[in-house]
C-alpha positions as CSV (number, residue, x, y, z in Angstrom):
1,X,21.5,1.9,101.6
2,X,21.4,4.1,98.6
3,X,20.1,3.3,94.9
4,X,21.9,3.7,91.4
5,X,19.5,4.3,88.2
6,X,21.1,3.1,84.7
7,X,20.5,4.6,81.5
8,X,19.1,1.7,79.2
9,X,20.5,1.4,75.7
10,X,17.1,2.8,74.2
11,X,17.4,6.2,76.0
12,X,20.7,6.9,75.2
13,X,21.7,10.0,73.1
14,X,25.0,11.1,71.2
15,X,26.1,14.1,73.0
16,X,25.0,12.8,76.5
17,X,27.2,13.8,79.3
18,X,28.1,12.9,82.7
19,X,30.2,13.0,85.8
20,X,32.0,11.6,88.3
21,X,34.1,13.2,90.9
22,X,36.6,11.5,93.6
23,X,39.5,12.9,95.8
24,X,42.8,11.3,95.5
25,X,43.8,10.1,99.0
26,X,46.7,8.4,100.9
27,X,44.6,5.4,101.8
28,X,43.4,5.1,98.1
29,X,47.0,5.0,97.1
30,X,47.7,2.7,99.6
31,X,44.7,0.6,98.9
32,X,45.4,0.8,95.3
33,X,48.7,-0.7,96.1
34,X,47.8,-3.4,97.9
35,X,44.8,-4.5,95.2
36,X,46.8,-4.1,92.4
37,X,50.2,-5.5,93.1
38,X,51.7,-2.1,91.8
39,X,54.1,-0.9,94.5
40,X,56.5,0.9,93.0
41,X,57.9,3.9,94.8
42,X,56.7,6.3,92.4
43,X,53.4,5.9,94.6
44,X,54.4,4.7,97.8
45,X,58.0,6.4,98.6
46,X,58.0,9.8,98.7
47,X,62.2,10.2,99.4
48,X,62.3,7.7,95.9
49,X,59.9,10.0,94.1
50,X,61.6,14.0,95.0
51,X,64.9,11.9,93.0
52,X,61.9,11.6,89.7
53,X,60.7,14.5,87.4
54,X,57.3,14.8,89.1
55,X,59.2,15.4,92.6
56,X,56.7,14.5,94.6
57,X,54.8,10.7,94.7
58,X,52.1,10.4,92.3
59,X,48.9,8.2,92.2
60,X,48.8,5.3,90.1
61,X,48.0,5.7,86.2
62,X,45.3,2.8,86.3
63,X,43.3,4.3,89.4
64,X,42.2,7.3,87.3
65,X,41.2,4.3,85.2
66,X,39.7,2.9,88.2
67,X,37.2,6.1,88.4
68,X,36.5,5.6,84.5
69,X,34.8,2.2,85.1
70,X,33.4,3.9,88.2
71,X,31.9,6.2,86.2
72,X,30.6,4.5,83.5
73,X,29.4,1.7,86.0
74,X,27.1,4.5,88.2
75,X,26.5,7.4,86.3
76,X,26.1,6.3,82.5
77,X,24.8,4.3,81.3
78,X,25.4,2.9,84.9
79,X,24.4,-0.1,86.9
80,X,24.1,-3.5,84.2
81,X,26.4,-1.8,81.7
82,X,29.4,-4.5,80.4
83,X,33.1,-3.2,79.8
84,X,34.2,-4.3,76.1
85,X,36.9,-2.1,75.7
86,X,39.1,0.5,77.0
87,X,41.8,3.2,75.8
88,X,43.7,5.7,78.0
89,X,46.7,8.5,77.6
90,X,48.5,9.6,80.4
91,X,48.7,13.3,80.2
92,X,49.4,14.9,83.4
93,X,50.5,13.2,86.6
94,X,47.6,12.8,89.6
95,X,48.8,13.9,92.9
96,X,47.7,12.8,96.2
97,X,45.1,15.4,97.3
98,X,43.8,16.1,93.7
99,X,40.4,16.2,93.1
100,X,39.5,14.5,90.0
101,X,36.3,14.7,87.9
102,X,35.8,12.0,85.0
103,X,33.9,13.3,82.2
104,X,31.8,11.3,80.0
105,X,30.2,11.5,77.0
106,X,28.2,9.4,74.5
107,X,30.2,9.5,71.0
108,X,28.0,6.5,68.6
109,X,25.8,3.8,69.2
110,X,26.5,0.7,67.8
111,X,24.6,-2.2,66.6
112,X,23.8,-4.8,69.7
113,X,23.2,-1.9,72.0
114,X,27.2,-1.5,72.5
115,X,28.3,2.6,72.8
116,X,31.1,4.1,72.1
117,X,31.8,6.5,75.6
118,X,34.8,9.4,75.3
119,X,36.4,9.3,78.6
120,X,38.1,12.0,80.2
121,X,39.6,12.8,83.4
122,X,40.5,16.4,84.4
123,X,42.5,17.8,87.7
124,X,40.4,20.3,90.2
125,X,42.5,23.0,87.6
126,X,41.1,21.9,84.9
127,X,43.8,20.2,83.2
128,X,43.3,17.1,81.5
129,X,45.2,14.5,83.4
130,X,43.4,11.1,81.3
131,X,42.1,11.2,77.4
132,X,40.6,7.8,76.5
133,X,37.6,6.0,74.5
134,X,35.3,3.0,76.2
135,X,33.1,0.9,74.5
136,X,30.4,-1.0,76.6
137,X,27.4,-3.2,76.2
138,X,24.7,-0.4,77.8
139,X,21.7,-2.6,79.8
140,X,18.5,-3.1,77.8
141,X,16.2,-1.9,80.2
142,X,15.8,0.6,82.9
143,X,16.7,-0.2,86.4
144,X,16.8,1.0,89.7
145,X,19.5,-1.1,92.3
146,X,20.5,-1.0,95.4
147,X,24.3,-0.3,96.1
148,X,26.1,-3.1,99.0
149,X,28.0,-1.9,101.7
150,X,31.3,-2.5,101.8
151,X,33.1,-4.4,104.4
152,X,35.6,-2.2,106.7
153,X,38.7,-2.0,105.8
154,X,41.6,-2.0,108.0
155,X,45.9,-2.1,107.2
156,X,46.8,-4.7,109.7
């Protein structure tokens, strides 16, 4: 099993930075899919999406949202932290095979040890695919947890 570390309210600085990097791949898309509900052929169909402007089937907008919760959840402030708000623009499309790195970065703390988090997601080009804002509830004190394994899964 491996460990997570937070970043307690107390410790935290404006200017702070961290990351977060994932691959986009077919299963997530198709895990996505299933989780979410969202199927439409944007993501799924690849003859449906050539006919669209992107040409090509594009991930889901709310999984690069998925890696900013990720993100703020195990990198910072990390494990304990509480989701109080959340604002995203689309800016590029994601592609399956697109690595994508979410960018954080402590913008205020606020009274009642809630933080203000800018949170961005770029492209493995560097291009700015998500611009948004978070505010959390960071954890009070330090803490070290372990992360669960997750069950297999399989497409039956």
């Amino acid at each position: 099993m491996s460990t997570l570390s937070n970043t307690p309210y107390s410790a935290l600085e404006v200017g702070q930075t961290a990351r977060f990097e994932k691959t986009v791949e077919e299963r997530d898309i198709q895990l996505f899919a299933a989780m979410s509900g969202d199927r439409n052929p944007v993501h799924l169909d690849a003859d449906f999406a050539a006919s669209t402007p992107f040409k090509e089937r594009i991930a889901h907008g709310m999984f690069s949202g998925a890696l900013i919760s990720a993100a703020v959840a195990c990198t910072l402030p990390g494990p304990g932290t509480i989701y109080l708000g959340q604002t995203m623009k689309f800016t590029r499309p994601v592609k399956l095979g697109d690595t994508l790195t979410v960018r954080l970065e402590i913008l205020e703390k606020l009274p009642k040890n809630r933080v203000r988090i800018a949170t961005r997601v770029f492209n493995q080009h560097d291009e700015q695919v998500v611009d948004g804002e978070a505010e959390v509830l960071a954890p009070r004190r330090e803490e070290t947890v372990e992360l669960k394994e997750l069950p297999p899964i399989s497409f039956g």
